[in-house]
C-alpha positions in Angstrom: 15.7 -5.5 -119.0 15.9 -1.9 -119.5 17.6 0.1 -116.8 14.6 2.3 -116.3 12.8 -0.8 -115.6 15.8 -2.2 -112.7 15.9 1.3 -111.4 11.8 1.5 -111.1 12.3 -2.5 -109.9 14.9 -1.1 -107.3 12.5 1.1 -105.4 10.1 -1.5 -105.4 12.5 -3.9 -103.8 14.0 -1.9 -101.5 11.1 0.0 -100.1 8.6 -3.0 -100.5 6.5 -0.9 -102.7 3.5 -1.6 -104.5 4.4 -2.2 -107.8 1.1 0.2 -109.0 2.5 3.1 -106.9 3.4 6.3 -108.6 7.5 6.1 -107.7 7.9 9.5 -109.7 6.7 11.3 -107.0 8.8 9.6 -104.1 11.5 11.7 -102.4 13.3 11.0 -99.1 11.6 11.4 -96.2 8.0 11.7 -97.3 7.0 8.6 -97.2 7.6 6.1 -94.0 9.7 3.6 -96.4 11.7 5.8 -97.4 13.2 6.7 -93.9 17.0 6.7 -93.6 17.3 3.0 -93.3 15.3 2.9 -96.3 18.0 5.1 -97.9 20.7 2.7 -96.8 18.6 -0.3 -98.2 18.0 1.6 -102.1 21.9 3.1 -102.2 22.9 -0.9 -101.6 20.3 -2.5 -104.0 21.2 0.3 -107.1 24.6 0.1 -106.3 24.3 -3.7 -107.3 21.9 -3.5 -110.0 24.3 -1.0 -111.8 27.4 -2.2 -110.8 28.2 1.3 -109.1 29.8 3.1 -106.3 27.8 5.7 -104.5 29.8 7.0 -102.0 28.9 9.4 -99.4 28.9 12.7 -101.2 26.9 11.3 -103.8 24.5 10.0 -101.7 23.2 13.2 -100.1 22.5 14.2 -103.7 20.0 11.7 -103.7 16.7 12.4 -102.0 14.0 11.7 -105.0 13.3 9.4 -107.6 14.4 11.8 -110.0 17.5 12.7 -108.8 18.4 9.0 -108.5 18.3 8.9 -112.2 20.4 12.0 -112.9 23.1 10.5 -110.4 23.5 7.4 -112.4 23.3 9.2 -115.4 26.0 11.7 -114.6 27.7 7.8 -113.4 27.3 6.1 -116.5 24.2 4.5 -116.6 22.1 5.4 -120.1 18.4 5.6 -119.6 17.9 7.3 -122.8 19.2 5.2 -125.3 18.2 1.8 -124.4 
């Protein structure tokens, strides 16, 4: 599985999302699943689908589905070259 496709897959699981929902446009408190529990839930569930550590600095970083993937990018994880 590409990443792209576990990171889209991450959102999905972690916010029980439709899986026909536009995630692109998600970001962090616009939406009533992605509420600060909902936060905690997506950190844990890409944390093990990448086998990374987010820690607290990084997570405030994190507040769309964007900047989700230039987090793990800037971590390690290659979305371009798969």
């Amino acid at each position: 599985m590409k990443n792209i496709e576990k990171y889209r897959n991450a959102f999905i699981e972690a916010l029980e999302l439709d899986e026909n929902e536009a995630l692109e446009e998600l970001a962090l408190g616009e939406s009533s699943e992605w509420d600060s529990l909902g936060h905690m839930i997506l950190i844990s569930t890409l944390e093990e689908a990448f086998d990374v550590s987010i820690d607290a600095d990084l997570m405030t970083e994190f507040d769309s589905y964007q900047s989700g993937i230039d987090l793990l990018t800037r971590m390690g994880v290659d979305f371009v070259n798969e």
